[in-house]
MDTraj code that builds the backbone (N, CA, C; nanometers):
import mdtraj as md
import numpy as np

residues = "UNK UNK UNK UNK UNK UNK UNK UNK UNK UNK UNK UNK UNK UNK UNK UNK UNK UNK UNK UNK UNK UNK UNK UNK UNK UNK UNK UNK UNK UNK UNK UNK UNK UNK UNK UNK UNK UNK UNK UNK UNK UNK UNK UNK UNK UNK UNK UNK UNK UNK UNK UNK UNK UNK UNK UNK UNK UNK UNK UNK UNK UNK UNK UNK UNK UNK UNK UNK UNK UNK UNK UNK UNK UNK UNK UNK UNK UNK UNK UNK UNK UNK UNK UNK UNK UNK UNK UNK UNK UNK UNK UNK UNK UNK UNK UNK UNK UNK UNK UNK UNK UNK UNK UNK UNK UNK UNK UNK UNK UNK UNK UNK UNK UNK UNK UNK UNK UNK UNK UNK UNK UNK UNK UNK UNK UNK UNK UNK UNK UNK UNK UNK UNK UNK UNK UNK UNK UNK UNK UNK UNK UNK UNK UNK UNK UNK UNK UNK UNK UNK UNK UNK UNK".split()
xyz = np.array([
    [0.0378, 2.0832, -2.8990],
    [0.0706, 2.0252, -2.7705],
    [0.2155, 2.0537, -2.7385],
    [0.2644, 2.1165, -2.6161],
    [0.3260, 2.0951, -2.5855],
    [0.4567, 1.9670, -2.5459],
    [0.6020, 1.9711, -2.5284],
    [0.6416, 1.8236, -2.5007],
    [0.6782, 1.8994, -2.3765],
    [0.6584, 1.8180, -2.2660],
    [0.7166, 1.8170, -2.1164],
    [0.8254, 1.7809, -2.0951],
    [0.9040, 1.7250, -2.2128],
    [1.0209, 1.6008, -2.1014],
    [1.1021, 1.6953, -2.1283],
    [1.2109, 1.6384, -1.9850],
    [1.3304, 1.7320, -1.9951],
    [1.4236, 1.7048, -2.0982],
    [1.5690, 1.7928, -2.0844],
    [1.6362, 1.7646, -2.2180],
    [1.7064, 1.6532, -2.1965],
    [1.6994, 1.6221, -2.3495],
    [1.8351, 1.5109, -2.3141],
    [1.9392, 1.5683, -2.3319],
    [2.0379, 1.4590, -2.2578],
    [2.2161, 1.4809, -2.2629],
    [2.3053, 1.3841, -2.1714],
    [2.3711, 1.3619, -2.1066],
    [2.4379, 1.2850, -2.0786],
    [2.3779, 1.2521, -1.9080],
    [2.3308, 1.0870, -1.9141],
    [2.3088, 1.1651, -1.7657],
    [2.4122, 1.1255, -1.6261],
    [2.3475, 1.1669, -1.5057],
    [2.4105, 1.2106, -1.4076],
    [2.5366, 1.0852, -1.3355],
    [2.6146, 1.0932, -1.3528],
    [2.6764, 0.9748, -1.2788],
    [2.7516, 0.9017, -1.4495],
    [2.7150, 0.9361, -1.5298],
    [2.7654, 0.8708, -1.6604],
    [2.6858, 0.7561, -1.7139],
    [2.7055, 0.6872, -1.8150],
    [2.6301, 0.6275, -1.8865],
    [2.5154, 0.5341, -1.7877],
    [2.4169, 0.4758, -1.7971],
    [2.3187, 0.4206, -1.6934],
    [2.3109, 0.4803, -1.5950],
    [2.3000, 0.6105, -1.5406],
    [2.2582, 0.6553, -1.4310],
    [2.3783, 0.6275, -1.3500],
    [2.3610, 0.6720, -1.1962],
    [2.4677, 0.6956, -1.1106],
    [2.4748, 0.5511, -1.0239],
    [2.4208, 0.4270, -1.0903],
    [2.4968, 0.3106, -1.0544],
    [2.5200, 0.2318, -1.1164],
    [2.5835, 0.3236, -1.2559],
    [2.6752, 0.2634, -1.3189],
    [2.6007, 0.1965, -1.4546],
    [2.6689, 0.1210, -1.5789],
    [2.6111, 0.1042, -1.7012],
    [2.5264, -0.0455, -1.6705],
    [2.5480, -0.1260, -1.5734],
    [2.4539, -0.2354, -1.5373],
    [2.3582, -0.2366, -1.4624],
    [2.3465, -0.0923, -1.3217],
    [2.2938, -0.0603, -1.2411],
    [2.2788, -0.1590, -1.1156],
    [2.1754, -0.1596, -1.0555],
    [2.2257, -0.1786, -0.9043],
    [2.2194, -0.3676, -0.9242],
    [2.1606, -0.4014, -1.0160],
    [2.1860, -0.6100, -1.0089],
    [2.3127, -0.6273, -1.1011],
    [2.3975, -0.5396, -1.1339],
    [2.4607, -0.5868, -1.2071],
    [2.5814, -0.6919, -1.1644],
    [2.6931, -0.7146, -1.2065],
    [2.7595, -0.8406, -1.1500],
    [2.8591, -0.8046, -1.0331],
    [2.8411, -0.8934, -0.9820],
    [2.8665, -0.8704, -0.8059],
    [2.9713, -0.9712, -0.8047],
    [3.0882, -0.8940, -0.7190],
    [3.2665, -0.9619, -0.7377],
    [3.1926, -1.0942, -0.6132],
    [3.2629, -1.1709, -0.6278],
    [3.2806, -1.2859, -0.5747],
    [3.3515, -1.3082, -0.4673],
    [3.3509, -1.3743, -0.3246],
    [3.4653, -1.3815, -0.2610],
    [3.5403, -1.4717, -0.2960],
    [3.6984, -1.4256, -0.2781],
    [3.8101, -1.5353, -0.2902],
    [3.7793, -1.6952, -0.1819],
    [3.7649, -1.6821, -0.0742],
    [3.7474, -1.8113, -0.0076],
    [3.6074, -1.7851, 0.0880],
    [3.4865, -1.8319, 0.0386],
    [3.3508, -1.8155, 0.1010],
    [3.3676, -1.9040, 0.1853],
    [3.4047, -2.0436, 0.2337],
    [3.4202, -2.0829, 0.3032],
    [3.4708, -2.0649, 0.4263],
    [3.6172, -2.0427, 0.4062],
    [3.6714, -1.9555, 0.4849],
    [3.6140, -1.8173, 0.5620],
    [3.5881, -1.7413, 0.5124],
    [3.5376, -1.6399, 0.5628],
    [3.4173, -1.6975, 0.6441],
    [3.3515, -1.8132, 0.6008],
    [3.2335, -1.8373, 0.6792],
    [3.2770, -1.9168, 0.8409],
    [3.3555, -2.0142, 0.7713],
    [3.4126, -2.0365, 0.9367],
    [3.4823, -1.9346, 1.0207],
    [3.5131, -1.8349, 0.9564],
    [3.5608, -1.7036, 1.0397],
    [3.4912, -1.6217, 1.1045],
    [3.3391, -1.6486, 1.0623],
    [3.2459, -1.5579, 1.1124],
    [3.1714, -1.6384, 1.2281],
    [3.1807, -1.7687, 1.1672],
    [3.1112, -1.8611, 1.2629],
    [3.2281, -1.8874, 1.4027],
    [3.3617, -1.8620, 1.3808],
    [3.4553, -1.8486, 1.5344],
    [3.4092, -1.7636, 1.5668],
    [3.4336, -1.6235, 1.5105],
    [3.4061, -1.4955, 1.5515],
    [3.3049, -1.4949, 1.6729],
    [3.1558, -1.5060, 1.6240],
    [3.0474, -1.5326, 1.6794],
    [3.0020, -1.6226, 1.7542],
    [3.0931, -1.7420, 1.7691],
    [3.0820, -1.8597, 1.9030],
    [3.0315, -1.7956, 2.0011],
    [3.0874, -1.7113, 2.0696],
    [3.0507, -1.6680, 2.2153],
    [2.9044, -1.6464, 2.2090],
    [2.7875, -1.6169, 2.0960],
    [2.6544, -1.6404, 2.0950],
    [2.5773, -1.7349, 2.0560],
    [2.6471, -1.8444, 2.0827],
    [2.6094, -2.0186, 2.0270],
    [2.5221, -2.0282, 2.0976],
    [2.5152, -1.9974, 2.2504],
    [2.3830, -2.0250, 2.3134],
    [2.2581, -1.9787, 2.3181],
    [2.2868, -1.8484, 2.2986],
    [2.1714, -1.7368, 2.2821],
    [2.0954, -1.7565, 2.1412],
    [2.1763, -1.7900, 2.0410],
    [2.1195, -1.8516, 1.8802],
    [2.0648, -1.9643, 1.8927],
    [2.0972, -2.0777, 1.9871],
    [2.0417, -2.2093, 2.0259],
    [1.9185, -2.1783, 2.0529],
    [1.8894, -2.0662, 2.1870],
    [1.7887, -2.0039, 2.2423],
    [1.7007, -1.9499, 2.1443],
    [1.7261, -1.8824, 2.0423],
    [1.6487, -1.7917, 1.9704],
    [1.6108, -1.9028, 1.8582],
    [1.6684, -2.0530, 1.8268],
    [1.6415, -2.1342, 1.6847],
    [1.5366, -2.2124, 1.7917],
    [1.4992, -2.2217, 1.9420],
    [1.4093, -2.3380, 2.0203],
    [1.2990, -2.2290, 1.9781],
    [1.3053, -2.1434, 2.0178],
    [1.1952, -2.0313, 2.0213],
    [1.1541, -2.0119, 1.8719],
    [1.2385, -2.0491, 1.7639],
    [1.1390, -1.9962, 1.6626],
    [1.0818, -2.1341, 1.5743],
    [1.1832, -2.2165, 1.6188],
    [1.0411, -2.4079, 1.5886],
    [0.9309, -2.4078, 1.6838],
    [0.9414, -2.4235, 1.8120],
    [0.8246, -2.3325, 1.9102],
    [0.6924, -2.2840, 1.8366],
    [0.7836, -2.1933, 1.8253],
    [0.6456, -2.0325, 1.7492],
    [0.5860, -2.1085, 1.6392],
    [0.7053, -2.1439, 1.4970],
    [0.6456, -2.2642, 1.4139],
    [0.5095, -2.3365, 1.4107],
    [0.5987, -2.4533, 1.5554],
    [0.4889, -2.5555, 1.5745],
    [0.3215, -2.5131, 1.6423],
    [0.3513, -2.3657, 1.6822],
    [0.2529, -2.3446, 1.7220],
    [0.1189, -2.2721, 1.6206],
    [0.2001, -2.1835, 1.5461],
    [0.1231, -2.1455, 1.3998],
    [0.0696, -2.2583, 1.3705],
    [0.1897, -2.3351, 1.3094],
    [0.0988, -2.5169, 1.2026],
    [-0.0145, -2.5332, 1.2972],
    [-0.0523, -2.5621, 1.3982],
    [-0.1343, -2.6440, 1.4883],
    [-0.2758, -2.5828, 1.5075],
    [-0.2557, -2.4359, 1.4634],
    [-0.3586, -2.3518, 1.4565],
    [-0.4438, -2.3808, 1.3512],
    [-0.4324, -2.3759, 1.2146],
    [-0.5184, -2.4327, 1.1401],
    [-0.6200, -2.5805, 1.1576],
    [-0.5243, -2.6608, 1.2201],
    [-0.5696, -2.8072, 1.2819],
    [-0.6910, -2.7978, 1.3458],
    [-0.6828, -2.6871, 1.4658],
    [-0.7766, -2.6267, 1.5393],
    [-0.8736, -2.5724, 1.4430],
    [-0.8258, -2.4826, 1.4043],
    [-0.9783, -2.4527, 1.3353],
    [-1.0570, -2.5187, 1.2905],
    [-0.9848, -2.6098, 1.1767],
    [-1.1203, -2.6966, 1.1082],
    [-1.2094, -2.7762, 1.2046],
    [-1.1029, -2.7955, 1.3476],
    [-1.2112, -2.8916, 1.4179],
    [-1.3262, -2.7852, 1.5010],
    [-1.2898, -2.6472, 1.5008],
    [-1.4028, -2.5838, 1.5523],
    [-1.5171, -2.5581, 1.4445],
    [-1.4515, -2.5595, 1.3061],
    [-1.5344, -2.5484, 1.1678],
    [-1.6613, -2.6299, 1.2011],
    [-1.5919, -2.7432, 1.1816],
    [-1.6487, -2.9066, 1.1524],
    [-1.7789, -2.9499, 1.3061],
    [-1.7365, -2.8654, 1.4546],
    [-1.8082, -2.8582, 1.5533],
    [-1.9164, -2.7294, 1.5124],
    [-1.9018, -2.6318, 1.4793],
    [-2.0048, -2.5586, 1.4346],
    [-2.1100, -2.5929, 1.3683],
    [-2.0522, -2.6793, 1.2485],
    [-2.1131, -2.6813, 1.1286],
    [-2.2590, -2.8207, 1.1508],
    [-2.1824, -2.8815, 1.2261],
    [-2.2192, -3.0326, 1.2887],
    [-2.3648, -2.9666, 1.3569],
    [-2.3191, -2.8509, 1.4761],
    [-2.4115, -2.7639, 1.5768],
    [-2.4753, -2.6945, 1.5213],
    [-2.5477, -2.7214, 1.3725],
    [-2.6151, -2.5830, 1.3025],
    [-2.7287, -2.6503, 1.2643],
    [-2.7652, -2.8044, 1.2665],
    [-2.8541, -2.8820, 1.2527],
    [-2.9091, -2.8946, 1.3648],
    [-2.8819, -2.9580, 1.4625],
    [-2.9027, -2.9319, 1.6176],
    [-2.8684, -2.8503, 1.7135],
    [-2.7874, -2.8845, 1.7946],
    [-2.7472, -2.7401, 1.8859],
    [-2.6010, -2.7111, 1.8895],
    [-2.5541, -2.5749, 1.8765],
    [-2.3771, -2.5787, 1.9363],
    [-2.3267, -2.6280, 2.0374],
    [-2.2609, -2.7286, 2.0847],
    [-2.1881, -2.7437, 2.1557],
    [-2.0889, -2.5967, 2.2106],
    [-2.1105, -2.5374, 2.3203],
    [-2.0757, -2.4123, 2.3166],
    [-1.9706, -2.4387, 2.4290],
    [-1.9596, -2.4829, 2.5229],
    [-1.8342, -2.5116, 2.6183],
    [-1.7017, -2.5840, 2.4827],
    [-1.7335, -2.6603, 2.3924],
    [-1.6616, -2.7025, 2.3300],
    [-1.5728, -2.6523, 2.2797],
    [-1.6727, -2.5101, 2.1601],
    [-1.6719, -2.4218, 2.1031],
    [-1.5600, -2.3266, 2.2007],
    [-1.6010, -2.2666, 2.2835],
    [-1.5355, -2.1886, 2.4122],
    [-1.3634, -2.2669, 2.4250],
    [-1.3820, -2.4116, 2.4608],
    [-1.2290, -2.4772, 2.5210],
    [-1.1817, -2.4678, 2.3664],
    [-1.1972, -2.4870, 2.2236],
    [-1.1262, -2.4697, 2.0900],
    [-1.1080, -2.3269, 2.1099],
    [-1.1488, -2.2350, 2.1218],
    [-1.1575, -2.0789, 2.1195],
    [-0.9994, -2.0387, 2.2246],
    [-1.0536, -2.0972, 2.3179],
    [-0.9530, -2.0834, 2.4297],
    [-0.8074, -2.1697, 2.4137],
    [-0.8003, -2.2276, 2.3683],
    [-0.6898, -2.2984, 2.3078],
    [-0.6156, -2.2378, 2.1901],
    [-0.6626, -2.2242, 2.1216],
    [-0.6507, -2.1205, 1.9758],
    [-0.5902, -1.9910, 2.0205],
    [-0.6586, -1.9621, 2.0711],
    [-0.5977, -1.7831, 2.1335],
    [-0.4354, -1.8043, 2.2014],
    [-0.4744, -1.9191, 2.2882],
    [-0.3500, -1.9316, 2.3766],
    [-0.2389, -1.9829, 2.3074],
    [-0.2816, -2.0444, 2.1959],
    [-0.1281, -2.0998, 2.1550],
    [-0.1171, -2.0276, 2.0499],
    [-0.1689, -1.9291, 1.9805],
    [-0.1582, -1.7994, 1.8628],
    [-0.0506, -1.6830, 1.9958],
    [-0.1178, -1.6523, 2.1213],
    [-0.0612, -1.5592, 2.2029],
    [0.0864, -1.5894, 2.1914],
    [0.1002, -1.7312, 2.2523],
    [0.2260, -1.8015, 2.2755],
    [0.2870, -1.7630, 2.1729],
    [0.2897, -1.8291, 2.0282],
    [0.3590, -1.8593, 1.8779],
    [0.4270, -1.6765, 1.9200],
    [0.3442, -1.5913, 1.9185],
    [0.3534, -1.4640, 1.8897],
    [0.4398, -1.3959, 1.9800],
    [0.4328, -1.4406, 2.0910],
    [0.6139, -1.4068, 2.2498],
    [0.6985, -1.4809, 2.1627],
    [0.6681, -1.5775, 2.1544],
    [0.7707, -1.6390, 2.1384],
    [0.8475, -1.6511, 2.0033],
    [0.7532, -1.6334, 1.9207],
    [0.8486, -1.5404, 1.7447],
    [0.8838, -1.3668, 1.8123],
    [0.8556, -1.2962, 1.8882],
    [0.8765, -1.1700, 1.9301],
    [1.0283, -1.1827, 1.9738],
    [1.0406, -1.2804, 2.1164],
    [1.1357, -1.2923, 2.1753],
    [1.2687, -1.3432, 2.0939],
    [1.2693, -1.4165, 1.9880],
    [1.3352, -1.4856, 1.9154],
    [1.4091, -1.3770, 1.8262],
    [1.3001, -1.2905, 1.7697],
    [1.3578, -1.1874, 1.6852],
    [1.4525, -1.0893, 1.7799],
    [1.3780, -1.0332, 1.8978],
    [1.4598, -0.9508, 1.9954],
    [1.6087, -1.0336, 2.0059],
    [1.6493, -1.1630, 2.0475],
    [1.7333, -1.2085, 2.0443],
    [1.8292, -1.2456, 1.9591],
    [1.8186, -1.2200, 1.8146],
    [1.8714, -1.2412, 1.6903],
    [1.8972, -1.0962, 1.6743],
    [1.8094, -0.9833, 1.6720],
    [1.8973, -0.8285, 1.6747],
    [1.9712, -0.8097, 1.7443],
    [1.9566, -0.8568, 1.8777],
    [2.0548, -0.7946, 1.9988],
    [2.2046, -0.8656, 1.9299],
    [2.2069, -0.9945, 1.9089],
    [2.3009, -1.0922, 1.8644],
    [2.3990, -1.0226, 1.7384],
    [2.2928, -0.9938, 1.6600],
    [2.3308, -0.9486, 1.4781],
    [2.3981, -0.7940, 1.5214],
    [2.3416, -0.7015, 1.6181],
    [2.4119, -0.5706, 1.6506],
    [2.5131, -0.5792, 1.7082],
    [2.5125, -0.6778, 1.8241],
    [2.6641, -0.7275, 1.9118],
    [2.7672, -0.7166, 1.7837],
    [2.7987, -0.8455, 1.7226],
    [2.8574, -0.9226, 1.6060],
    [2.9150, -0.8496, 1.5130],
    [2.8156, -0.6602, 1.4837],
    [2.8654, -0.5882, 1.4068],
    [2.9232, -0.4674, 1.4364],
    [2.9349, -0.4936, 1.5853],
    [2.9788, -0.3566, 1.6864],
    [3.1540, -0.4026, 1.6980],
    [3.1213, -0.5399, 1.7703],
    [3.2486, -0.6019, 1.7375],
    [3.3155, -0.5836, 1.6476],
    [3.2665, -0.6376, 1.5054],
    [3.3472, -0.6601, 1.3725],
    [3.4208, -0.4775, 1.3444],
    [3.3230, -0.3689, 1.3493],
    [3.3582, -0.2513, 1.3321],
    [3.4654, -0.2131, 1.4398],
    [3.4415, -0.2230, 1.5467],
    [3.5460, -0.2157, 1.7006],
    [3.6927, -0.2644, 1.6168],
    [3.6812, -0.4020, 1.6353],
    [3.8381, -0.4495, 1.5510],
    [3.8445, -0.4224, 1.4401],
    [3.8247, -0.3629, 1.3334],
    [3.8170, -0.3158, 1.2472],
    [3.9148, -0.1934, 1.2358],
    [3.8685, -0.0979, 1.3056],
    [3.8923, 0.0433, 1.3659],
    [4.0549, 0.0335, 1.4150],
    [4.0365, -0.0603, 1.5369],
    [4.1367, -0.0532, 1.6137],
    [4.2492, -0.1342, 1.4928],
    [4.2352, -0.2213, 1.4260],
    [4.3485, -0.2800, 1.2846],
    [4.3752, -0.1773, 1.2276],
    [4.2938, -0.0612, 1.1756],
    [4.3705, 0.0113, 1.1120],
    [4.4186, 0.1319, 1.1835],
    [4.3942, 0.1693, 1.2865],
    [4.4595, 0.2500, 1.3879],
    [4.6263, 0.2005, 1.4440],
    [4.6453, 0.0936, 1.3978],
    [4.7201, 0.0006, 1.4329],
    [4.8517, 0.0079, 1.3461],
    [4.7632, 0.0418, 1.1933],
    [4.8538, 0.0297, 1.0571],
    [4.9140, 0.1830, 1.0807],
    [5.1046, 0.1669, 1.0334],
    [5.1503, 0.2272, 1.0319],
    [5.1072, 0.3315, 0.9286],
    [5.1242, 0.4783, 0.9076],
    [5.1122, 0.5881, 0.8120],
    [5.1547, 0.5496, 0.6959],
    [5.2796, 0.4677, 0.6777],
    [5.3820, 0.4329, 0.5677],
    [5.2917, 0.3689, 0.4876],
    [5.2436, 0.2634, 0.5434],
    [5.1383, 0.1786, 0.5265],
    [5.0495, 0.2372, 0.3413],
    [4.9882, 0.2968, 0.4035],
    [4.9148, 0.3792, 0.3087],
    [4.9626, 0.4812, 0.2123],
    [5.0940, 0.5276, 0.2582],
    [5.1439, 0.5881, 0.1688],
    [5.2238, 0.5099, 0.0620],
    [5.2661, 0.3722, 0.0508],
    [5.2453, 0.2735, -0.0182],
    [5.1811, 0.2068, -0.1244],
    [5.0623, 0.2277, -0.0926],
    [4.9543, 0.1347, -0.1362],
    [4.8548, 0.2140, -0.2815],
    [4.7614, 0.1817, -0.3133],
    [4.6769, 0.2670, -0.3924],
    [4.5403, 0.2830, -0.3360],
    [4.4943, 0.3356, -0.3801],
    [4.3479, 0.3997, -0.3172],
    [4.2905, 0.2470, -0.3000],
    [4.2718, 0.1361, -0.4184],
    [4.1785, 0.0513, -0.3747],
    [4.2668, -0.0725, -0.3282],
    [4.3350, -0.0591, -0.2941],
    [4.4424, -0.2175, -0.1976],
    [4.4497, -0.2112, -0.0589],
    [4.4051, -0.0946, 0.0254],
    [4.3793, -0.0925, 0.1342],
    [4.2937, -0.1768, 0.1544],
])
top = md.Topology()
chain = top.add_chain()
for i, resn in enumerate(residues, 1):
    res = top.add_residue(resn, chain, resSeq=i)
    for name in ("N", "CA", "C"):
        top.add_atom(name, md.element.get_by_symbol(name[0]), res)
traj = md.Trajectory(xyz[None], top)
């Protein structure tokens, strides 16, 4: 028999592969002030307090409308099952049917619309952050960097 495997030797990127000897879960630096940074993001992003208000009504909405669906069913279950000894109640059957659909349709705009409004929001937020970003270090003098070391920028 032949052996297939390739050779060994050192591999690519150095010891553990090319992300490194812990690979990609390995330990992840910490921020200095998480707090901070979080109320910084949360000023930052004020100006979409309303539109996030908008998009958190719309997705308890959608929520309450999923939960309520199962509710429905069992009572169309329980009307079937009842209608299999005697007769279906079929207008019944029909207004549960019709109810069901309509508030599954609904849940489903309205988790749609919620998400559309949380991307548009989350792309704004990071167009921004990159925009000032750009323009801070366009800002920083040349000296600046000729200063510094590769990772203190």
């Amino acid at each position: 028999m032949e052996n297939n495997r390739p050779p060994q030797g050192p591999r690519p990127g150095g010891p553990g592969g090319p992300m490194g000897p812990k690979g990609p879960g390995g330990p992840v630096e910490k921020p200095k002030d998480f707090v901070g940074s979080l109320k910084k993001l949360a000023n930052y992003s004020k100006r979409y307090n309303a539109a996030m208000a908008v998009a958190l009504l719309l997705a308890i909405i959608s929520s309450l409308f999923t939960l309520i669906g199962p509710n429905k069913l069992s009572e169309l279950t329980d009307l079937i099952t009842a209608g299999m000894m005697t007769t279906i109640d079929v207008e019944a059957v029909t207004k549960i049917v019709t109810f069901l659909a309509t508030i599954y349709i609904l849940g489903l705009i309205f988790g749609y619309v919620q998400g559309v409004i949380m991307a548009t929001i989350s792309q704004k937020i990071s167009y921004n952050l990159r925009e000032n970003l750009i323009s801070k270090i366009n800002n920083i003098p040349l000296s600046y960097f000729d200063t510094r070391s590769y990772g203190d920028t």
